[in-house]
C-alpha positions as CSV (number, residue, x, y, z in Angstrom):
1,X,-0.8,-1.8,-59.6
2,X,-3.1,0.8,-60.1
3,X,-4.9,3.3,-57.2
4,X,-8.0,1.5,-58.3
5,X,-7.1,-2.0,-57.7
6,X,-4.7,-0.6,-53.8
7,X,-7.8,1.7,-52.7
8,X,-10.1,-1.2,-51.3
9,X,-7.3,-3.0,-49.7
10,X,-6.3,0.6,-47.6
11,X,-9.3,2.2,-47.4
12,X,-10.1,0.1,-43.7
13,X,-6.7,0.9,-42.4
14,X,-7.4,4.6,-43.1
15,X,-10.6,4.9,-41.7
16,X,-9.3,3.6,-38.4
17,X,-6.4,5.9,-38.8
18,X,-8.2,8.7,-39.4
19,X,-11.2,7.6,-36.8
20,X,-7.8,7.7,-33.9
21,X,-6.9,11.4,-35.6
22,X,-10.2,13.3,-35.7
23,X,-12.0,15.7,-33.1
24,X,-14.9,13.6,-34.1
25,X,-16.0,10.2,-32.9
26,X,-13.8,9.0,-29.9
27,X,-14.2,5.2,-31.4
28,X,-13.1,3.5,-34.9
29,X,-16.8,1.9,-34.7
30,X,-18.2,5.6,-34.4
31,X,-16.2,6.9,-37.5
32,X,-17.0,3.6,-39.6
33,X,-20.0,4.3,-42.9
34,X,-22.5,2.8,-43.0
35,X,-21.7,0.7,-45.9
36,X,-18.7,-0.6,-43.9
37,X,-17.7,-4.1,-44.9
38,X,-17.6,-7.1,-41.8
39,X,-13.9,-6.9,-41.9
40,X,-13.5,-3.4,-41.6
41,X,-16.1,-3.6,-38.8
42,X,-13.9,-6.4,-37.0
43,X,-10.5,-4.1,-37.5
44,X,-12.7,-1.1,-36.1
45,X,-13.6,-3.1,-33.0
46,X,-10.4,-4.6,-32.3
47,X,-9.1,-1.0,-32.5
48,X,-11.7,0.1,-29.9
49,X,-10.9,-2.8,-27.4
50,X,-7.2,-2.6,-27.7
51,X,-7.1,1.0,-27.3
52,X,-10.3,1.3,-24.3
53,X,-9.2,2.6,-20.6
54,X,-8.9,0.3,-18.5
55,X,-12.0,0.1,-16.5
56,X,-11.5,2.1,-13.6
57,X,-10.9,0.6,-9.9
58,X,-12.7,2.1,-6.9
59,X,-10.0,4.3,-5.3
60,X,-8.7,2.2,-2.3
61,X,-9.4,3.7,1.5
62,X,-6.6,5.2,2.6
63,X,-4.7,2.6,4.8
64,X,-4.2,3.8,8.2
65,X,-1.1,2.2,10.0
66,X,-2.3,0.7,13.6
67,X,0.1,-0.2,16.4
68,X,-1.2,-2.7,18.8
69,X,1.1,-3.1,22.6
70,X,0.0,-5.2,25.8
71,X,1.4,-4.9,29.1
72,X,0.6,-6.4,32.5
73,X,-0.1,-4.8,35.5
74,X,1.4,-6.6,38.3
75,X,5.1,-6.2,37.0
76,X,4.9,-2.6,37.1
77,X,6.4,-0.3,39.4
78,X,4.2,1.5,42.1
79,X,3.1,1.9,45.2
80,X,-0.5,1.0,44.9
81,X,-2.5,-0.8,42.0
82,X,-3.6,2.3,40.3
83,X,-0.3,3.6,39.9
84,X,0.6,0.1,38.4
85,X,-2.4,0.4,36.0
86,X,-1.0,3.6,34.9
87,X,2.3,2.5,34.2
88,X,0.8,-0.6,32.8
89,X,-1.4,1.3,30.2
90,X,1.8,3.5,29.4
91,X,3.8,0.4,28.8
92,X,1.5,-0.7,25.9
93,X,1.2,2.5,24.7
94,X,5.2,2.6,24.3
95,X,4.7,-0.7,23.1
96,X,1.8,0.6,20.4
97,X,4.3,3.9,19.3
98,X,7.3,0.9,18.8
99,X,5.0,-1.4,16.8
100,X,4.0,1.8,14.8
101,X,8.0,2.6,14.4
102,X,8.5,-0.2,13.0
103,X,6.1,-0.2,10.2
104,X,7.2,3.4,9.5
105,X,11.1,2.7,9.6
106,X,11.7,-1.2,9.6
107,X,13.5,-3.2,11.8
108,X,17.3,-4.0,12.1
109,X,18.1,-7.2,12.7
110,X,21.3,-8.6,13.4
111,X,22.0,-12.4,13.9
112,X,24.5,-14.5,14.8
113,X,24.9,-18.7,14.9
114,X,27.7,-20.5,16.5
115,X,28.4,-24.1,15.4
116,X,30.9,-26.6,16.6
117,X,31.7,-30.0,15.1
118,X,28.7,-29.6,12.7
119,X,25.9,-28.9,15.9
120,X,24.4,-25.6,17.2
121,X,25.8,-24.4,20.0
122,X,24.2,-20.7,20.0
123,X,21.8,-18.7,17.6
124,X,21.1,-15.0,18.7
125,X,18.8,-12.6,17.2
126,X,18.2,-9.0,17.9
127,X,16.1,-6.8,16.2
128,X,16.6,-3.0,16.6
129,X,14.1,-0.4,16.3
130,X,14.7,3.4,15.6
131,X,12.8,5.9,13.8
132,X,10.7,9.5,15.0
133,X,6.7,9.1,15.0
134,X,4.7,12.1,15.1
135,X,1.2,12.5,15.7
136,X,-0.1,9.3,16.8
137,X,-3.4,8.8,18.0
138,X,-4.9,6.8,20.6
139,X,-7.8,4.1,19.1
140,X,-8.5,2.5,22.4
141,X,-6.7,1.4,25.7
142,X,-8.3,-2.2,26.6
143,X,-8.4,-4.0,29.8
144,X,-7.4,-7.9,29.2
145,X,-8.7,-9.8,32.0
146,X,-7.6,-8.2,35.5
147,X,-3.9,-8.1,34.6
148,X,-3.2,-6.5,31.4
149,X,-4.1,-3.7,29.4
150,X,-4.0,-3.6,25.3
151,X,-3.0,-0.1,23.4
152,X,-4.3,0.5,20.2
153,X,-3.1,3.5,18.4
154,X,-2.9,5.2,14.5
155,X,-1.6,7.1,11.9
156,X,-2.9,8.1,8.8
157,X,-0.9,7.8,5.7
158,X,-0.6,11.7,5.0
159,X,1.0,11.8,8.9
160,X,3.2,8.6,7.9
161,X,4.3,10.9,4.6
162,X,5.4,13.7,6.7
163,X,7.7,11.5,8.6
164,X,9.4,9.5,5.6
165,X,9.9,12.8,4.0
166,X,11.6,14.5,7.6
167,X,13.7,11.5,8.6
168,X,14.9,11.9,4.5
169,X,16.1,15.5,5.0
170,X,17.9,14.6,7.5
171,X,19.8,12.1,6.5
């Protein structure tokens, strides 16, 4: 085989090649003559498409944890029905911070089925919750109905960051 005869069958390849290579055009298409053959054009395309960033996604809103607790106010403790409010409000916020915990740490949960003669005779579940949280704000504290009161309450991702990497060193 001579040059002659091998040169039209490479000379695509090495224009896509060297179209990848050079400071020049950033696409094969770009680096193609103008006398490019319909084949060449094709492989020079298909370069371009297989070789394109991916089209870029909107950067997604930084997800802010919320913790959401209830609490009613006539099985508090206290002498009159404010103090009960205030205990009740600070029952759903303790309620909000262990919601929050949990989404930060996880839960433990340990369970345990009894069975006798092939039948259920007892299935417990408990769940434990531990962890630290740090710097948790207040969203809103909601009155439901004449009874209750609902505790919402955040923390933003950089805040939940600083916990994961303290509970880490200490472990």
């Amino acid at each position: 085989m001579s040059l002659k005869s091998v040169y039209p069958k490479i000379m695509p390849l090495a224009l896509v090649a060297l179209a990848a290579c050079t400071q020049g055009p950033r696409s094969a298409v770009d680096a193609l003559p103008e006398d490019a053959s319909a084949r060449t054009t094709a492989l020079a395309e298909t370069r371009d498409a297989l070789t394109a960033p991916a089209v870029p996604a909107a950067a997604p809103a930084p997800v802010q944890f919320i913790g959401t607790g209830m609490s009613q106010v006539r099985t508090q403790p206290g002498a009159s029905i404010n103090e009960k409010r205030l205990m009740a409000i600070r029952a759903a916020r303790m309620e909000a911070l262990r919601d929050l915990t949990e989404q930060i740490h996880g839960i433990s949960l340990d369970a345990q089925t009894t069975l006798r003669d092939e039948v259920l005779v007892s299935d417990a579940v408990r769940g434990i919750v531990a962890g630290e949280i740090r710097g948790a704000r207040t969203l809103a504290i909601t009155p439901k109905g004449e009874d209750g009161y609902s505790v919402t309450m955040a923390l933003d991702p950089d805040t939940v960051a600083y916990i994961l990497r303290a509970a880490r060193q200490r472990r």
